[in-house]
N, C-alpha and C positions, 0 to 999 in steps of 0.2 A: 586125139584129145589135147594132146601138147601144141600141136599149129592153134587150138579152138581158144587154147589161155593164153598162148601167144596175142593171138587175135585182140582180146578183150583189152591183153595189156596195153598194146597198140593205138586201139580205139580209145581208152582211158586216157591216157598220155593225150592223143591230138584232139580231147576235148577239154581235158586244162590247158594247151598250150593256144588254141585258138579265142581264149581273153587274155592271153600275155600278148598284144599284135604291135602292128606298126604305130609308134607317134605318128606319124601322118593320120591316123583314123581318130585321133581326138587334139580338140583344141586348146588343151590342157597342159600337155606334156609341148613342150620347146626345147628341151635340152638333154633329153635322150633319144636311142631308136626305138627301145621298145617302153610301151606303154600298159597298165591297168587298164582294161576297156570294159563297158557295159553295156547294159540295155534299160532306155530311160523308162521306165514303166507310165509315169505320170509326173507334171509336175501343177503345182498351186502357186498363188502368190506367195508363199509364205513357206517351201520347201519343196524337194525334190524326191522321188520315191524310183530308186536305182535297184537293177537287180546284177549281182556277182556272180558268177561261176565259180567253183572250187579252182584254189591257186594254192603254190606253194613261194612260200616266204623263207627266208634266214630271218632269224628272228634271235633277241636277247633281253633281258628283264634289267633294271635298273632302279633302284628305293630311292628315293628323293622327297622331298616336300616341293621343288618345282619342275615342270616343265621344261623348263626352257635347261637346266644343269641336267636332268636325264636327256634329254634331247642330244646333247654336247657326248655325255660319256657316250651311250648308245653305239650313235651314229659313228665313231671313232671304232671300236670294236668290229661293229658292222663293217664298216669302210675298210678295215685289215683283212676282213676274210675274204672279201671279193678282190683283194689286192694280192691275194695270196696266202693268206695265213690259214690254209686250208691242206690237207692231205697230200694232195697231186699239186701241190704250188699254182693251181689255175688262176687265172687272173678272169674276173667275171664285170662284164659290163654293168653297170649304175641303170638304173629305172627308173620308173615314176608311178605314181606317188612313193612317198616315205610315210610310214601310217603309224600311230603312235596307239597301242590300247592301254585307257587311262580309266583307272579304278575311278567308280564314285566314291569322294568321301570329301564333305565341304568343310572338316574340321582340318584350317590350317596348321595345328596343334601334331596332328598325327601323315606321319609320311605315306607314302602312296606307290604302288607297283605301277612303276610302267614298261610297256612292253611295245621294245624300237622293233618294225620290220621292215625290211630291205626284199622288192619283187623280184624274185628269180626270172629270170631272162626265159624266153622258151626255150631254149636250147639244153637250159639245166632243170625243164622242170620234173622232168621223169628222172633225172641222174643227176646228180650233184654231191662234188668231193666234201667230205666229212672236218667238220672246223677242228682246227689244231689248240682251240681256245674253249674249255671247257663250257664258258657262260653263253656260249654261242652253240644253237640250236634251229632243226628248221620247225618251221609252223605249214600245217597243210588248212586253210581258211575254208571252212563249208560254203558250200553253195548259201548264196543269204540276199537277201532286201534289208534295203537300207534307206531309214530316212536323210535327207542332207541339206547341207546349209553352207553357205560358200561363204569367205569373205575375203578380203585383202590384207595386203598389213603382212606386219610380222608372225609368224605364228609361237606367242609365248603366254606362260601361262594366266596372263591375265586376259587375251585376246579371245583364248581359245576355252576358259571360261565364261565371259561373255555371252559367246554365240552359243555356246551347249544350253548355255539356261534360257537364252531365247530360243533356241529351238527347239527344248522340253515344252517350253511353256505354250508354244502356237501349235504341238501334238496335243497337248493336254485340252487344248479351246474345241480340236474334232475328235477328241475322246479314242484316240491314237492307241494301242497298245503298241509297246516294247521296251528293249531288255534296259533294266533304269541300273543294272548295277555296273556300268560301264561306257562308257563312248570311246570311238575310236578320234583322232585329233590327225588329221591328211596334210601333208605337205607337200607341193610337186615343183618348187622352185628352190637351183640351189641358194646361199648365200650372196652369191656375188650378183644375183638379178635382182637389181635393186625395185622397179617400178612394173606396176602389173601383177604381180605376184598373186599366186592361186593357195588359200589355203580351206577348209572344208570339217565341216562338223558330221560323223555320222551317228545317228542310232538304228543300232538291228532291230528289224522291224520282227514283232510275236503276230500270228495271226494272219490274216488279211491286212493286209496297205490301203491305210486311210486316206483318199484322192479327190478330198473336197476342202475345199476353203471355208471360215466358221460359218459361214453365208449360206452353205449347203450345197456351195456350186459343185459341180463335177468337173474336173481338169483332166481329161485325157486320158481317162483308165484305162485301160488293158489286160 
């Protein structure tokens, strides 16, 4: 019985670690080894329907009114614990993307939770040292589909507002279900890459994945 939960744990582990894999497998990531990886389920003119594997994140929460100042604290906190400010002082390699889960609420009056995550490397996904920084915790991400919307540029909060409202609005023209109390905001380029830069809008898709264009075409389902 003990080898048979052994076992399971085992298989557990090399099935989240097999979508943490090489940057070489996506076109996305340039400036790490390891990458977020997928399976494109479908894509339209007008959006991308991506499917996730259960992963585990470091992850921390930060209250702001924008983006771009959560973004900064976050990532700062984040970047100390993979640098060390962790239990066994590990130094943990940097990934890609940087995914940011950003409350709906379009009243610029009231502030907003956002929530910085950093991808655990495979090596730490089944084990990883415990943050010495109380606001720093890990996040285990469900298996999920996800609508997406890519775009360039900086990713700040008025960019990455933007593209969230047009890519509610061209889910809503094929009568799209999912989760409207949240999108995630993706970043997979550091700072210092000026030109090219990959940035990405997602929403969790509820339901079955709408993979047609308003037109009624069909793109590639699966």
């Amino acid at each position: 019985m003990v080898y048979l939960a052994g076992l399971v744990v085992l298989l557990s582990v090399a099935g989240v670690e097999a979508r943490v894999g090489n940057s070489t497998e996506s076109s996305f990531c340039t400036e790490t080894k390891e990458c977020l990886l997928f399976d494109l389920v479908c894509k339209t003119s007008d959006f991308e329907v991506r499917h996730y594997s259960s992963v585990r994140w470091v992850s921390t929460d930060v209250t702001s009114h924008l983006l771009d100042i959560a973004q900064v604290t976050g990532f700062l906190r984040l970047y100390k614990y993979i640098n060390g400010a962790n239990v066994d002082g590990v130094k943990i390699d940097m990934t890609a993307p940087i995914i940011v889960k950003v409350e709906e609420d379009d009243s610029f009056w009231e502030s907003t939770v956002f929530t910085i995550n950093f991808l655990l490397p495979s090596a730490f996904q089944g084990n990883v040292s415990e943050p010495t920084d109380s606001t720093v915790y890990f996040t285990d991400m469900p298996d999920m589909k996800v609508y997406v919307r890519d775009y360039g540029g900086l990713m700040i909060s008025i960019t990455d507002a933007l593209n969230r409202k047009w890519l509610a609005k061209n889910l809503k023209k094929v009568n799209a279900s999912y989760v409207e109390e949240f999108h995630y905001a993706v970043k997979y380029d550091s700072p210092t890459q000026i030109l090219n830069r990959r940035n990405e809008v997602w929403y969790v898709v509820k339901g079955d994945p709408v993979c047609s264009d308003p037109d009624g075409t069909q793109n590639g389902a699966r």
